[in-house]
C-alpha positions as CSV (number, residue, x, y, z in Angstrom):
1,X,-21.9,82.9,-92.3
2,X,-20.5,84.9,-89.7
3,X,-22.8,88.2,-88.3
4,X,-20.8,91.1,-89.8
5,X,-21.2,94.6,-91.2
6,X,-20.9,95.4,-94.9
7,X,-18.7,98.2,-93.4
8,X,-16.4,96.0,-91.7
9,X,-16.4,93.8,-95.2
10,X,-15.7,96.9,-97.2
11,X,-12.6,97.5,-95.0
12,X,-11.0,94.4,-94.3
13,X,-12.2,91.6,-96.7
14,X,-10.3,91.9,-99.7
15,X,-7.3,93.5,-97.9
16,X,-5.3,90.2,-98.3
17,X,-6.5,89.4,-102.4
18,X,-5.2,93.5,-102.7
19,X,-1.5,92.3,-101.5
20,X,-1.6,89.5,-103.6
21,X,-1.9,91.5,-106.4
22,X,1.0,93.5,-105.0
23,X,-1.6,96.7,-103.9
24,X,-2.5,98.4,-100.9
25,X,-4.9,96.4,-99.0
26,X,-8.8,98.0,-99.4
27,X,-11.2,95.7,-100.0
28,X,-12.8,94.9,-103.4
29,X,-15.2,93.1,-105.3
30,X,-15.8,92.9,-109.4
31,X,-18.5,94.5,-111.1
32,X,-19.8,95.4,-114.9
33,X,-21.6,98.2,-115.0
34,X,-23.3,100.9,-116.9
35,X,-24.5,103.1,-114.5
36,X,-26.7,106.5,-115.4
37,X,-27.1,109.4,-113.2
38,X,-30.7,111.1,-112.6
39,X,-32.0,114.3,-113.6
40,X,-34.3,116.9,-111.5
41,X,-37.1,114.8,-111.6
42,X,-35.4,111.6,-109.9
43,X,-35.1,110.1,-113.2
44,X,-32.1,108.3,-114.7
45,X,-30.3,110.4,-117.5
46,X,-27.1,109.4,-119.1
47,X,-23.8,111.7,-118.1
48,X,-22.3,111.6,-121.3
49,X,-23.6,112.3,-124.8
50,X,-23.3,108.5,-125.5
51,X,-24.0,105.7,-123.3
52,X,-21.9,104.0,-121.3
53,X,-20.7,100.9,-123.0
54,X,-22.2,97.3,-121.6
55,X,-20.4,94.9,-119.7
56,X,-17.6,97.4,-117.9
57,X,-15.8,96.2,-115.2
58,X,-15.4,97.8,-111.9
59,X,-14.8,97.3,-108.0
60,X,-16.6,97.8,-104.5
61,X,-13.5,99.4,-102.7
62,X,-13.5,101.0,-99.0
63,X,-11.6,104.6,-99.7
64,X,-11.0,105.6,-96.1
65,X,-8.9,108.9,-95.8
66,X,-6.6,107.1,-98.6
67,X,-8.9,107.8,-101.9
68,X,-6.1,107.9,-103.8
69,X,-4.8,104.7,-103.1
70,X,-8.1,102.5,-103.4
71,X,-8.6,104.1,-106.5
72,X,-5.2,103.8,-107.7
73,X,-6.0,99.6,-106.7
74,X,-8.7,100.3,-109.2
75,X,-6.7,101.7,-112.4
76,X,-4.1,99.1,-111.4
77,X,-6.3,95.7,-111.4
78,X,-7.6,97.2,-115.3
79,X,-11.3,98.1,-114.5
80,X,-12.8,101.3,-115.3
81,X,-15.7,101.7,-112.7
82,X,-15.9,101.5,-109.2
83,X,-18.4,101.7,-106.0
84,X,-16.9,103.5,-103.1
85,X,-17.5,102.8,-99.1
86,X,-17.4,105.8,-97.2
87,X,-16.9,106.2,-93.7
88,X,-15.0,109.7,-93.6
89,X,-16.9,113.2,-95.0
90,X,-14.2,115.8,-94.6
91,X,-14.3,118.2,-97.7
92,X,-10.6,117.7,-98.1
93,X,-11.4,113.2,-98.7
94,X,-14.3,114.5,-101.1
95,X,-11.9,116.3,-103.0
96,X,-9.0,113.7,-103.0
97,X,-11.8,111.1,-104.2
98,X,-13.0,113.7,-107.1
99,X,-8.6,114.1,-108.0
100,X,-8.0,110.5,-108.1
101,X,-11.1,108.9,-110.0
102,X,-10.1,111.6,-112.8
103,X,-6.7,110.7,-112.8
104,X,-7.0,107.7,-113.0
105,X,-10.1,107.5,-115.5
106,X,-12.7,105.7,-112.5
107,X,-16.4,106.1,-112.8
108,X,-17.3,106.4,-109.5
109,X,-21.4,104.3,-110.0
110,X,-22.7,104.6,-106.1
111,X,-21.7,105.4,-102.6
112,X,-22.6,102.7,-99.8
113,X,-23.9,103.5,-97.0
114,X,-24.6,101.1,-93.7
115,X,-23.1,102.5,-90.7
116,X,-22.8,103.8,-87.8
117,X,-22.1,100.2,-86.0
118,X,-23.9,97.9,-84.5
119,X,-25.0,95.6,-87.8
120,X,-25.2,92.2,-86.5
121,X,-25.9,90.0,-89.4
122,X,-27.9,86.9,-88.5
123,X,-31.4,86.1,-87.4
124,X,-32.3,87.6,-84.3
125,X,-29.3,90.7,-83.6
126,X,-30.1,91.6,-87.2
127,X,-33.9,93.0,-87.1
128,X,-32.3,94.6,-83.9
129,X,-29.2,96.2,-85.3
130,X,-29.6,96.8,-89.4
131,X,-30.6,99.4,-91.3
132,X,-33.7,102.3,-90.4
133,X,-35.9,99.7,-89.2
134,X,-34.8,99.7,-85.4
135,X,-35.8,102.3,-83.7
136,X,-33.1,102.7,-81.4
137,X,-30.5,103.4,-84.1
138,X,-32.9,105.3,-86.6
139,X,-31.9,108.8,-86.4
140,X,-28.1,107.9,-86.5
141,X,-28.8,106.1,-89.5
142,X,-30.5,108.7,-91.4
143,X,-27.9,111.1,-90.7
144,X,-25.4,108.9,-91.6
145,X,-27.4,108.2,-95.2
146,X,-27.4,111.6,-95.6
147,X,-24.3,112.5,-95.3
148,X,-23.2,109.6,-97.6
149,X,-25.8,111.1,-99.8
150,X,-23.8,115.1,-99.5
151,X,-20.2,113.1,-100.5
152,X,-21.7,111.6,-102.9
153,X,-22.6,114.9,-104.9
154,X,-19.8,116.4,-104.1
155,X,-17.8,113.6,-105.9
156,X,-20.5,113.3,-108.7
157,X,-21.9,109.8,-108.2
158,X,-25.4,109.2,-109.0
159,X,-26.3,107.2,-106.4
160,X,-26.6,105.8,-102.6
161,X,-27.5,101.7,-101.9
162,X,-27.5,99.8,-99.0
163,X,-29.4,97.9,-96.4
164,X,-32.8,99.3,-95.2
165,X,-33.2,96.6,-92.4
166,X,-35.5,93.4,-91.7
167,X,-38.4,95.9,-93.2
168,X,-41.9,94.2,-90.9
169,X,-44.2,92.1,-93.7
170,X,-47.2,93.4,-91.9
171,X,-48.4,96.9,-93.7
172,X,-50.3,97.6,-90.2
173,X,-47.9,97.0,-88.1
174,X,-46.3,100.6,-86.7
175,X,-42.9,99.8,-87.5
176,X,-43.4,99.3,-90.9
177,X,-45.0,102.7,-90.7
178,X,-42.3,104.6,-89.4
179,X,-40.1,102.7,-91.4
180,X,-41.8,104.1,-94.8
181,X,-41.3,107.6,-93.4
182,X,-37.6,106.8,-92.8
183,X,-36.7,105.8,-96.3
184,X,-38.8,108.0,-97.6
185,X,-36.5,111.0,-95.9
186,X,-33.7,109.3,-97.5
187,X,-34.8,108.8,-100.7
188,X,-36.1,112.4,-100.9
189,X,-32.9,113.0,-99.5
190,X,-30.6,111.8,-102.2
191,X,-33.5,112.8,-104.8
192,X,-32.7,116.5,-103.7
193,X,-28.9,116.0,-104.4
194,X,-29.6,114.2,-107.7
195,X,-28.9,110.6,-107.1
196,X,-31.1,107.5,-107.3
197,X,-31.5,105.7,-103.7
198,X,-31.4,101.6,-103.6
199,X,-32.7,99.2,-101.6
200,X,-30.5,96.3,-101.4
201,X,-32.3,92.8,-100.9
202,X,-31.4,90.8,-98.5
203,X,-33.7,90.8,-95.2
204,X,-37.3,91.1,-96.7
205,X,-39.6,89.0,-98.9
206,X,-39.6,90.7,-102.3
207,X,-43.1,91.5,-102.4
208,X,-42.4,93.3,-99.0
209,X,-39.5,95.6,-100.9
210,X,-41.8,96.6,-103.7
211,X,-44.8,97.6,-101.1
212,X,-42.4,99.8,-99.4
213,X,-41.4,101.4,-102.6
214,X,-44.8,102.0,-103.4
215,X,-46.0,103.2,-100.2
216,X,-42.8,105.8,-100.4
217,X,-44.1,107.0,-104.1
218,X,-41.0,108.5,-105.3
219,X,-39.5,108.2,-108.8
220,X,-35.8,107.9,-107.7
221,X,-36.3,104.7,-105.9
222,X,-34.8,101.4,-107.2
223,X,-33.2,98.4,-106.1
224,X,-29.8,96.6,-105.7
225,X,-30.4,93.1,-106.3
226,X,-28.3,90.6,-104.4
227,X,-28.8,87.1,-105.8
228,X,-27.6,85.3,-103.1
229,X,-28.6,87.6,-100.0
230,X,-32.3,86.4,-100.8
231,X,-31.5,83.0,-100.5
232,X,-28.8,83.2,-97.6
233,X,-31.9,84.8,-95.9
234,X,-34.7,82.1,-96.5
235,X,-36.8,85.1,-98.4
236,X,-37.0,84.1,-102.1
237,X,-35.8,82.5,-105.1
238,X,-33.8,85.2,-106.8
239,X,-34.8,83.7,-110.3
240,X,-38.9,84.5,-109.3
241,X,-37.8,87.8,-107.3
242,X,-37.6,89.2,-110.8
243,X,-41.4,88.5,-111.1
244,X,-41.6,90.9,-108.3
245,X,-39.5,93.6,-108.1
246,X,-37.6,93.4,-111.7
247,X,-38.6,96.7,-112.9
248,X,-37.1,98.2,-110.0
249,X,-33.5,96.4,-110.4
250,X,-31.0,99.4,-110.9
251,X,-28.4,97.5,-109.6
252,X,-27.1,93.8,-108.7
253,X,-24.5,91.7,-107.0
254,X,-23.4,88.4,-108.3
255,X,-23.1,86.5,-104.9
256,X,-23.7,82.6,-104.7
257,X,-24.9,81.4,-101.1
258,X,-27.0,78.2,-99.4
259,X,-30.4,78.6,-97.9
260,X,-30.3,78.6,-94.4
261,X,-30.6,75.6,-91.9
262,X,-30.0,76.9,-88.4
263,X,-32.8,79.3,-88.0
264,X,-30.3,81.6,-85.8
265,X,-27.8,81.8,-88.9
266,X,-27.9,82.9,-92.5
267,X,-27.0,80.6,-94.9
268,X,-23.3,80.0,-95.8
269,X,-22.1,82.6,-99.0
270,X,-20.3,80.5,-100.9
271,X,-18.2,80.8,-104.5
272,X,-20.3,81.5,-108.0
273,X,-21.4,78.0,-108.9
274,X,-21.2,76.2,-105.4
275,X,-24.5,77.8,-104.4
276,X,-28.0,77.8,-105.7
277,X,-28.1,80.8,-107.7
278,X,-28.9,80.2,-111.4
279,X,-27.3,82.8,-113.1
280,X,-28.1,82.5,-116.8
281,X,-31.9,81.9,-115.9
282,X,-31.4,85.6,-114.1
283,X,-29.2,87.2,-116.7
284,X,-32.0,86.0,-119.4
285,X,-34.6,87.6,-117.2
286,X,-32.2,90.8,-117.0
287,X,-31.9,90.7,-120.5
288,X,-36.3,90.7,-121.0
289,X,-36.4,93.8,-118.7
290,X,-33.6,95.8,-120.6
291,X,-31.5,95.8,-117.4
292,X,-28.7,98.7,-118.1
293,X,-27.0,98.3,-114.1
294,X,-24.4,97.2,-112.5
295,X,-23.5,93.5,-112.1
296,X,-20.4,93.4,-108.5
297,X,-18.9,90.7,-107.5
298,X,-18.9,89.8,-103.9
299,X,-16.8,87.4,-102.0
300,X,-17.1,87.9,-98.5
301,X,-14.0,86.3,-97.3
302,X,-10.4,87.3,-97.0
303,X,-7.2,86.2,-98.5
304,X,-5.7,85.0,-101.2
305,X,-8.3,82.9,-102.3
306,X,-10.9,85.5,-102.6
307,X,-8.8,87.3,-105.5
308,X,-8.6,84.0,-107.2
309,X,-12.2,83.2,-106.8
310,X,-13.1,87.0,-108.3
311,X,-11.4,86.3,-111.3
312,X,-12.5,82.7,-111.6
313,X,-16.3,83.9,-111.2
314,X,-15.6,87.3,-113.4
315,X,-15.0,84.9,-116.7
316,X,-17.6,82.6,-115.6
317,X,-20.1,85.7,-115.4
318,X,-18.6,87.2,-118.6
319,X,-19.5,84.5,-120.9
320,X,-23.1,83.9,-118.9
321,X,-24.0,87.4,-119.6
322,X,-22.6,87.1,-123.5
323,X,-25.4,84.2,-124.0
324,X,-28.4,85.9,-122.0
């Protein structure tokens, strides 16, 4: 895989898939959702009187100053969710988000958060460069967070995810220390403006993840569970990370990938199926924990063949789910 930032993928991956479908190009992936928002105490609560139906399609989409547009790419492609990237805070793009997901009848579920730049993605760059782990880019990054955090309830969407960083295995060691205190100022962050915050997996062991969320001790934590970032990253099994951090799981992307070989590369993310994901042993695991969340679609690559392979995996998922 090549080192990237979920910011740049946001922006650029899907812009070619978007034209094929005859739409402006912001990226996308495919998700089914049912997504809650939380109440004063940092727990979920449902928006509406009823709950959101299971199973509802939706899309990761990079909004830019154009909300209007990547939403109107939403509404167009027949889904009725979506997760927005968000790289611009002016009241006036807030507003123009909040316009267009009404007209068009989006959910907005989360807000992504990841920058500012540098996030190398790989083996040695990446505990350097990702998430609130480094030190050097800390304070950026919580500001950032937070202001993701301030769009997001001015939009009305329930929650902030993204990556936390290559978070240390040692408890003892300093960094994971101050790294604790950094997500807990997020999370009590985002708790203040009503939203749930999620960790999304990816650079840590799982049993590392759910000590951190401990150690923070707040109620609105929870995670984003990417299937194949765990393996891509040599850290678990997703099918046993359940055993671990299940409970937790407010969120998920369905993402196939290869373990790594080259100890200075991630594994290669490859299409639902080609990987080593096993997707109705996790949906059947889902199922046994009463997961409610969010299932997105990632492909990280570009062009024509990414739409093709969204749709492909989107039936393939549909009728896993239907059997869990």
């Amino acid at each position: 895989m090549i080192a990237k930032s979920r910011r740049h993928f946001l922006r650029t991956s899907a812009a070619a898939a978007a034209m094929a479908a005859g739409l402006p190009g912001h990226s996308l992936a495919v998700s089914i959702s049912g997504c809650s928002s939380v109440g004063e105490d940092g727990r979920p609560e449902g928006r509406a009187t009823a709950p959101p139906p299971a199973m509802r399609l939706g899309l990761i989409v990079g909004i830019g100053k154009d909300p209007d547009a990547a939403i109107r790419k939403v509404h167009d492609l027949g889904v009725p969710t979506c997760q927005v990237g968000v790289d611009s805070f002016e009241p006036e793009v807030a507003s123009a988000l909040r316009s267009a997901l009404d007209k068009y009848g989006i959910e907005a579920t989360s807000a992504v958060f990841g920058g500012p730049e540098p996030n190398i993605y790989d083996f040695y760059q990446g505990p350097e460069t990702i998430g609130f782990v480094p030190r050097k880019y800390r304070a950026a990054r919580i500001a950032f967070a937070k202001k993701v955090s301030d769009f997001a309830k001015q939009v009305g969407i329930p929650a902030i995810q993204g990556h936390c960083g290559f978070i240390p295995e040692n408890p003892n060691d300093a960094l994971y220390k101050e790294a604790v205190l950094a997500f807990r100022e997020v999370a009590s962050y985002a708790r203040q403006n009503g939203q749930q915050f999620r960790y999304e997996t990816g650079q840590e062991t799982p049993i590392t993840m759910l000590r951190a969320i401990e150690d923070v001790g707040l109620e609105n934590q929870g995670v984003n569970f990417d299937c194949a970032n765990l393996i891509m990253y040599g850290k678990a099994n997703p099918v046993d990370a359940l055993d671990v951090i299940g409970k937790h799981v407010q969120g998920m992307h369905a993402k196939d990938g290869l373990y790594p070989t080259d100890p200075r590369k991630l594994g290669e993310e490859v299409a639902i199926g080609k990987g080593k994901v096993d997707f109705p042993t996790i949906f059947k695991k889902l199922r046994a924990l009463n997961y409610q969340g969010a299932v997105t679609i990632e492909r990280e690559i570009s062009g024509p063949q990414q739409l093709e392979d969204i749709r492909r995996e989107k039936t393939y998922l549909e009728g896993v789910i239907s059997r869990a």
